[in-house]
DRENDO-1510 file (C-alpha; in Angstrom, 1 decimal, always signed):
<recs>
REC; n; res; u; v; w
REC; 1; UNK; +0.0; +0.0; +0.0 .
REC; 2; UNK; +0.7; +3.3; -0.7 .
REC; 3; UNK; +2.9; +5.1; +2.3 .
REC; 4; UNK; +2.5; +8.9; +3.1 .
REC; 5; UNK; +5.0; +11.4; +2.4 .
REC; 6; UNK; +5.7; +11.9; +5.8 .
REC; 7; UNK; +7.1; +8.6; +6.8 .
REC; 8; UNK; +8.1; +8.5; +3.2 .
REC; 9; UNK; +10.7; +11.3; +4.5 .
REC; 10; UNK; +11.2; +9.6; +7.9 .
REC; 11; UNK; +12.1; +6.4; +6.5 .
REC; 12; UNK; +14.5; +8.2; +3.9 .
REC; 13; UNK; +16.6; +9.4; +7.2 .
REC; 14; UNK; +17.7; +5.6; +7.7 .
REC; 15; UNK; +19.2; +5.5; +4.0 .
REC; 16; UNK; +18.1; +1.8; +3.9 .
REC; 17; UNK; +18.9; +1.6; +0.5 .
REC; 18; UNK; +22.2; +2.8; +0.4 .
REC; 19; UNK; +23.2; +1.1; +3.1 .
REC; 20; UNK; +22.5; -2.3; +1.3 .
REC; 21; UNK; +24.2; -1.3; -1.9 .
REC; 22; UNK; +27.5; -0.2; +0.3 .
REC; 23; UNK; +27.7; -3.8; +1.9 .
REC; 24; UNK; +26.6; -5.5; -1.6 .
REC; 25; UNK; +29.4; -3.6; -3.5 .
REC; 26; UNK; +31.5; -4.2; -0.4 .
REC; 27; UNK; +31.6; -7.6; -1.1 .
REC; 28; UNK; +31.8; -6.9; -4.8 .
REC; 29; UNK; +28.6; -8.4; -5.5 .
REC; 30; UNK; +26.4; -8.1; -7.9 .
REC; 31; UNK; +22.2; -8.0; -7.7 .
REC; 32; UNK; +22.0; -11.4; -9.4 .
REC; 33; UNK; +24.4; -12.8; -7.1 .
REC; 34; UNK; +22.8; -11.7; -4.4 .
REC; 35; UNK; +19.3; -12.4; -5.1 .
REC; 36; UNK; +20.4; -16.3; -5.7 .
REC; 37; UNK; +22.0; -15.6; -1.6 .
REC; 38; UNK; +18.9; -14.4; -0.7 .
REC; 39; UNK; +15.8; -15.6; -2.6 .
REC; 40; UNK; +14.8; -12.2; -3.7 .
REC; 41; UNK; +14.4; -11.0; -7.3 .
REC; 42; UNK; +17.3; -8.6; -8.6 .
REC; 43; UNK; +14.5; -6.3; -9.5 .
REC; 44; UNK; +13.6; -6.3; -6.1 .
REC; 45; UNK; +16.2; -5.9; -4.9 .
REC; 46; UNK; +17.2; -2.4; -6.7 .
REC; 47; UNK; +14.2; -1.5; -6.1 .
REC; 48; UNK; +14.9; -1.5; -2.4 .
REC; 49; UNK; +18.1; -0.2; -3.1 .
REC; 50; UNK; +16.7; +2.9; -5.2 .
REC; 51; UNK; +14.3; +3.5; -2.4 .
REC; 52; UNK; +11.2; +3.0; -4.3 .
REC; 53; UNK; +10.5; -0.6; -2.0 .
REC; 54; UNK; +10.3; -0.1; +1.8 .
REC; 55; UNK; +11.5; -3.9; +2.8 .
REC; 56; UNK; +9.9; -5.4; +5.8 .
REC; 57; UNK; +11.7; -7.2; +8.6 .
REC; 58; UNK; +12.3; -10.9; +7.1 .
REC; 59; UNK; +13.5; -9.6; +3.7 .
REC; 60; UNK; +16.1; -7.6; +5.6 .
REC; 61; UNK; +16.9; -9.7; +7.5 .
REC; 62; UNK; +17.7; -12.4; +4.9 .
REC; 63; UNK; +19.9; -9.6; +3.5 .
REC; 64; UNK; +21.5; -9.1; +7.2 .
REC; 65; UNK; +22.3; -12.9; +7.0 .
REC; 66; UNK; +24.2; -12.7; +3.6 .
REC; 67; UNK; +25.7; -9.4; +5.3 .
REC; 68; UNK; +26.7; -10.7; +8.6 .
REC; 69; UNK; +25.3; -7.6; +10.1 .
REC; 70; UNK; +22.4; -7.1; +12.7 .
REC; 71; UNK; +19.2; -5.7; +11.8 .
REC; 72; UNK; +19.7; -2.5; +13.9 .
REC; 73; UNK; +22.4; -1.9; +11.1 .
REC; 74; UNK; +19.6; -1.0; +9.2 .
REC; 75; UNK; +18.1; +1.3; +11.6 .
REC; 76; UNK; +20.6; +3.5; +12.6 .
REC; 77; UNK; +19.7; +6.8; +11.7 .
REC; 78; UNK; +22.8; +8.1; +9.9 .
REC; 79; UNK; +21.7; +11.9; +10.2 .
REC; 80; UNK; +21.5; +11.8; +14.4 .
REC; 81; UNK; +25.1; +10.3; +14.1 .
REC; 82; UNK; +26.7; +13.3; +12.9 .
REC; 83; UNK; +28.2; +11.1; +9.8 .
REC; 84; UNK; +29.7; +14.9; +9.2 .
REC; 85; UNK; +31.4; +16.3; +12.3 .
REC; 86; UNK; +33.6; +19.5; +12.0 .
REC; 87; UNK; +36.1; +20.6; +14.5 .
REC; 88; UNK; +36.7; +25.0; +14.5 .
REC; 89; UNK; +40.3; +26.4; +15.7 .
REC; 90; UNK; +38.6; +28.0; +18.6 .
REC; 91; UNK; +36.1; +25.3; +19.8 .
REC; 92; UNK; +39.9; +23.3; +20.0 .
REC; 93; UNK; +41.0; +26.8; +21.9 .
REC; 94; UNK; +37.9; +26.9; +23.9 .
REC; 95; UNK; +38.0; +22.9; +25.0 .
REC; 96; UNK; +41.5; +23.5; +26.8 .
REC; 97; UNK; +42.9; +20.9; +23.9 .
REC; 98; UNK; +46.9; +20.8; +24.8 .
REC; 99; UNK; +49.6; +18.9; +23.5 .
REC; 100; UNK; +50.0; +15.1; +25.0 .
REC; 101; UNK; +53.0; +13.7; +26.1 .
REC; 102; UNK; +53.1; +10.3; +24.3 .
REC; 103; UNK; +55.4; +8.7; +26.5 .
REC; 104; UNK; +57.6; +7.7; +23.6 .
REC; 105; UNK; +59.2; +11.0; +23.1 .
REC; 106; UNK; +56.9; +13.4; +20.7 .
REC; 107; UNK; +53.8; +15.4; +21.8 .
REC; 108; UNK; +49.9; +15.2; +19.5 .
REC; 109; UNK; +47.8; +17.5; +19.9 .
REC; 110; UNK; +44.5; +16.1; +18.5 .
REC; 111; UNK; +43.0; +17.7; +15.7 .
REC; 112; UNK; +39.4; +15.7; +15.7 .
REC; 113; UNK; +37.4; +16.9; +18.8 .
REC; 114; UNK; +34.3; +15.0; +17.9 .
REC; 115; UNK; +32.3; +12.7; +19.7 .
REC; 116; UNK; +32.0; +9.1; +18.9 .
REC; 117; UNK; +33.7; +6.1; +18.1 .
REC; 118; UNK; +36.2; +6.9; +15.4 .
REC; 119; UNK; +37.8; +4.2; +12.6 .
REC; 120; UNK; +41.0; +6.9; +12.7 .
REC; 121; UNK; +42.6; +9.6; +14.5 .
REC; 122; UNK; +44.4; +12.2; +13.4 .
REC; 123; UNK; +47.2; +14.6; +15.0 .
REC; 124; UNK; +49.5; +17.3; +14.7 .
REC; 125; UNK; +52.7; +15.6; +16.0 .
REC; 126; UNK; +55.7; +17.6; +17.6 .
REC; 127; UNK; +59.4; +16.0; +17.9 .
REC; 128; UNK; +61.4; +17.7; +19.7 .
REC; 129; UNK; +65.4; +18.5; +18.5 .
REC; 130; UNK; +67.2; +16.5; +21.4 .
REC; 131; UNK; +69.2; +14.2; +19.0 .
REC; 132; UNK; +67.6; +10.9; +21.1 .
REC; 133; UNK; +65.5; +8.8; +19.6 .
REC; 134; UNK; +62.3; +8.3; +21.1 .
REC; 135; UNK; +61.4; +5.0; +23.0 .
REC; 136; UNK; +59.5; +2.5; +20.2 .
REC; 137; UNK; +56.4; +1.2; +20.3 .
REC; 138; UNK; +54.2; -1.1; +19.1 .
REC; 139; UNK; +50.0; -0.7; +18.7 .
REC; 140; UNK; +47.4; -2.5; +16.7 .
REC; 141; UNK; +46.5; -1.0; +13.8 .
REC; 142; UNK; +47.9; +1.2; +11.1 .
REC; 143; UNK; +49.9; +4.6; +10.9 .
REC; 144; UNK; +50.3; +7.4; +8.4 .
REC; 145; UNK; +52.7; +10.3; +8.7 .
REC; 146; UNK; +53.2; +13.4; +6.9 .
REC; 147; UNK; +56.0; +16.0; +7.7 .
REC; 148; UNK; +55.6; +19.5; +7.4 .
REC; 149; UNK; +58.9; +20.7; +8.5 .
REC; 150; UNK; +62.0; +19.5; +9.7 .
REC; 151; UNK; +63.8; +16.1; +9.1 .
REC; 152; UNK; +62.2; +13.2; +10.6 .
REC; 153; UNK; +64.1; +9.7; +11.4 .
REC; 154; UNK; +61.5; +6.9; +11.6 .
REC; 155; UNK; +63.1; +3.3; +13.1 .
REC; 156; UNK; +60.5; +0.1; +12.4 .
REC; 157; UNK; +61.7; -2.8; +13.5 .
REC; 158; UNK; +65.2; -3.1; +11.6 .
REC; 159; UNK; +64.5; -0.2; +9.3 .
REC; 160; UNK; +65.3; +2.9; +9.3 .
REC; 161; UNK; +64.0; +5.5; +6.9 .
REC; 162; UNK; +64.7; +9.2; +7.1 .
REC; 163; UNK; +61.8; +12.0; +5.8 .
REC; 164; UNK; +62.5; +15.2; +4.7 .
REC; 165; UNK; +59.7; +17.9; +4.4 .
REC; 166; UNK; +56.8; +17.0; +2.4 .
REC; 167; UNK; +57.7; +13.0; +2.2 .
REC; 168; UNK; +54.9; +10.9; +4.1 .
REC; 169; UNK; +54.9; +7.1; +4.9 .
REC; 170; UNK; +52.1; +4.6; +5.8 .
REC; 171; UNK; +53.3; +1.4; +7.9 .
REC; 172; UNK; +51.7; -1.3; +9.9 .
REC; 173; UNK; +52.1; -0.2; +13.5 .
REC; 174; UNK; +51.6; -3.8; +14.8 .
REC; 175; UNK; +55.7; -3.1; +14.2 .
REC; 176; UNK; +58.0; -1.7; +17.0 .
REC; 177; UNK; +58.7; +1.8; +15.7 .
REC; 178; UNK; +60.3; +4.8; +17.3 .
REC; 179; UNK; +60.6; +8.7; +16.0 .
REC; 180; UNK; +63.6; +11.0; +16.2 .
REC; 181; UNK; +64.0; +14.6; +14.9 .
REC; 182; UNK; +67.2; +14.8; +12.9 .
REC; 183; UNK; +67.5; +18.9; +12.7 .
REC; 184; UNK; +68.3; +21.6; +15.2 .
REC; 185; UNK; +64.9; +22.2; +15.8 .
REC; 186; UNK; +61.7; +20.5; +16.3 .
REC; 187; UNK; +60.1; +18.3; +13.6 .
REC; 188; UNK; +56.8; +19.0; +12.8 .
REC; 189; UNK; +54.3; +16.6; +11.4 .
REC; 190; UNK; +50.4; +15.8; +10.8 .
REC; 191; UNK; +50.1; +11.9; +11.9 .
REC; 192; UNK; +46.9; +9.5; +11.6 .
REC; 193; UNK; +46.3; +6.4; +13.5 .
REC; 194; UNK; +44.1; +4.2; +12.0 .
REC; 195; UNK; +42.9; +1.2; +14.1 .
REC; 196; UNK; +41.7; -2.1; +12.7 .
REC; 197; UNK; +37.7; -3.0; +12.9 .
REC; 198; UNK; +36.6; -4.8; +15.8 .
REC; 199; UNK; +34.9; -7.7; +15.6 .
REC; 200; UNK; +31.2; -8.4; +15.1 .
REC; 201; UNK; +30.8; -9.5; +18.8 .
REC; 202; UNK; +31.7; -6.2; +20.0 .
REC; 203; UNK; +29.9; -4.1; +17.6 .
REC; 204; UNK; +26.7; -6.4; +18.2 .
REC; 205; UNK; +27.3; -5.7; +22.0 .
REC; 206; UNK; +27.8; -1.7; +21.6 .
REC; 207; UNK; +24.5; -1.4; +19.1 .
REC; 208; UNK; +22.4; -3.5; +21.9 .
REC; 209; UNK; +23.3; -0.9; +24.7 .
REC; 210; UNK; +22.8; +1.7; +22.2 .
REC; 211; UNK; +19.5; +0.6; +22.0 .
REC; 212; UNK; +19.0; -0.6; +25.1 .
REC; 213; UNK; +15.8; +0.8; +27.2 .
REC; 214; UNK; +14.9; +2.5; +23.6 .
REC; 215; UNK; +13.2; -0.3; +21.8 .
REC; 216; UNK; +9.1; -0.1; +21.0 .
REC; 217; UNK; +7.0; -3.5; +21.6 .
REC; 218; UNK; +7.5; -5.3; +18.8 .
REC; 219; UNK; +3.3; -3.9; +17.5 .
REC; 220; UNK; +3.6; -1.8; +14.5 .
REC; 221; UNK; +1.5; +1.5; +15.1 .
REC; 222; UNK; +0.6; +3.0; +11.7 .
REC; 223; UNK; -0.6; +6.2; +13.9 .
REC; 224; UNK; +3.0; +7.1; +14.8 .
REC; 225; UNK; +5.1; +5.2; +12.3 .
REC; 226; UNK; +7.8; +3.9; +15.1 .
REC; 227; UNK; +8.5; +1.0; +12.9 .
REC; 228; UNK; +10.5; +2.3; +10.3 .
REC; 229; UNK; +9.0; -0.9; +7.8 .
REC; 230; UNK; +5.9; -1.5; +6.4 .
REC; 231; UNK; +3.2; -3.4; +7.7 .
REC; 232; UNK; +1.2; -5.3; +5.3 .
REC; 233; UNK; +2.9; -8.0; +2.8 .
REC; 234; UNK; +2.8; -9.4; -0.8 .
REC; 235; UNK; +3.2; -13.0; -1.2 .
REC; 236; UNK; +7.0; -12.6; -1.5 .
REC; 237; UNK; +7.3; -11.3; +2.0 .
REC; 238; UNK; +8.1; -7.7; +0.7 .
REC; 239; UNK; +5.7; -4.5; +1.3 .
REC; 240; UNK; +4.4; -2.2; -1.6 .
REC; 241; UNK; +6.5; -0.2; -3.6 .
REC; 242; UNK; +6.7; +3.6; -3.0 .
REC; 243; UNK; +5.5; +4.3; -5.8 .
REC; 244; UNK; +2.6; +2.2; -5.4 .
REC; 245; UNK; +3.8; -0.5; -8.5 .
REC; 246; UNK; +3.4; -4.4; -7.8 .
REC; 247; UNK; +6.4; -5.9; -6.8 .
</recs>
């Protein structure tokens, strides 16, 4: 049945469909192929994509299956996460942000100030000219570093590479690496520390206390549209079309 334009627009917020087609290309999968996973039409299926097919709950979830990703996935309203977060000189100013001692030598002062988990950080990173190198380290993940002034000598494990200005490097961190400025004066460099994805356990665990206490009862209301899925059902388990075609 047709759906109003109101929860036509609420619905749009969850970007459903482009959320399918990122984990379908992901995988570098095509419709066909993932209709024969699934049991659904291709045509179906871009409709759903193209958001002219409001899926109900047991088509998405056969496509959560294929995806190895919870239903909630779906749900998560993309717009109330801030998927755009920007972080103003004087906000950093206001916020008290200071440059951290790292322990291993070098001071960051983070450039990112917004809230949330993160897949990467990034930094301004400071080495200072005392002609030591810096204690190495080792952390999960991976690194990327770009000077901006100065001569930078970077040790992983046996290696040891030396950057001049404007020369950048990407390396597994999961390596013992240390830092050490090679000039009179401090080095000067814009750093990113990318960590790997956690599991599916964890992020299962985080979107269930997310949710948490926030759940309706499991009875669609068609008053309020809290179910963000269509109620009634063709004989292929999906909903009718936007646009008020037969599936």
């Amino acid at each position: 049945m047709p759906i109003s334009e109101a929860l036509r627009a609420e619905l749009g917020q969850y970007l459903i469909g482009p959320k399918l087609r990122a984990l379908r290309l992901r995988r570098s999968m095509g419709l066909t192929q993932l209709g024969q996973r699934t049991g659904l039409s291709p045509a179906l299926l871009s409709k759903i994509e193209n958001a002219k097919l409001v899926p109900t709950i047991p088509t998405l979830l056969r496509m959560a299956r294929v995806f190895d990703v919870t239903l909630d996935y779906f749900f998560q309203n993309e717009h109330r996460r801030r998927i755009i977060a920007v972080t103003r000189q004087q906000e950093r100013e206001k916020a008290g942000e200071e440059r951290l001692g790292t322990g291993e030598g070098f001071q960051l002062l983070r450039l990112d100030l917004g809230a949330g988990e993160r897949k990467f950080h990034a930094y301004m990173a400071e080495f200072p000219a005392t002609g030591e190198a810096g204690r190495g380290h080792m952390h999960q993940g991976f690194e990327f570093v770009h000077v901006l002034g100065g001569r930078l000598e970077l040790v992983i494990g046996s290696d040891v590479t030396v950057l001049e200005t404007g020369d950048s490097i990407y390396f597994d961190s999961n390596l013992r690496h240390g830092y050490r400025s090679l000039d009179q004066q401090a080095c000067t460099a814009f750093m990113v520390l990318a960590y790997p994805e956690r599991n599916l356990t964890e992020r299962r665990m985080d979107n269930l206390t997310a949710l948490h206490g926030t759940r309706k009862p499991a009875i669609l209301n068609r008053a309020n549209g809290n179910v963000p899925v269509m109620e009634s059902a063709t004989t292929n388990g999906e909903s009718s079309p936007v646009s008020g075609d037969s599936a």
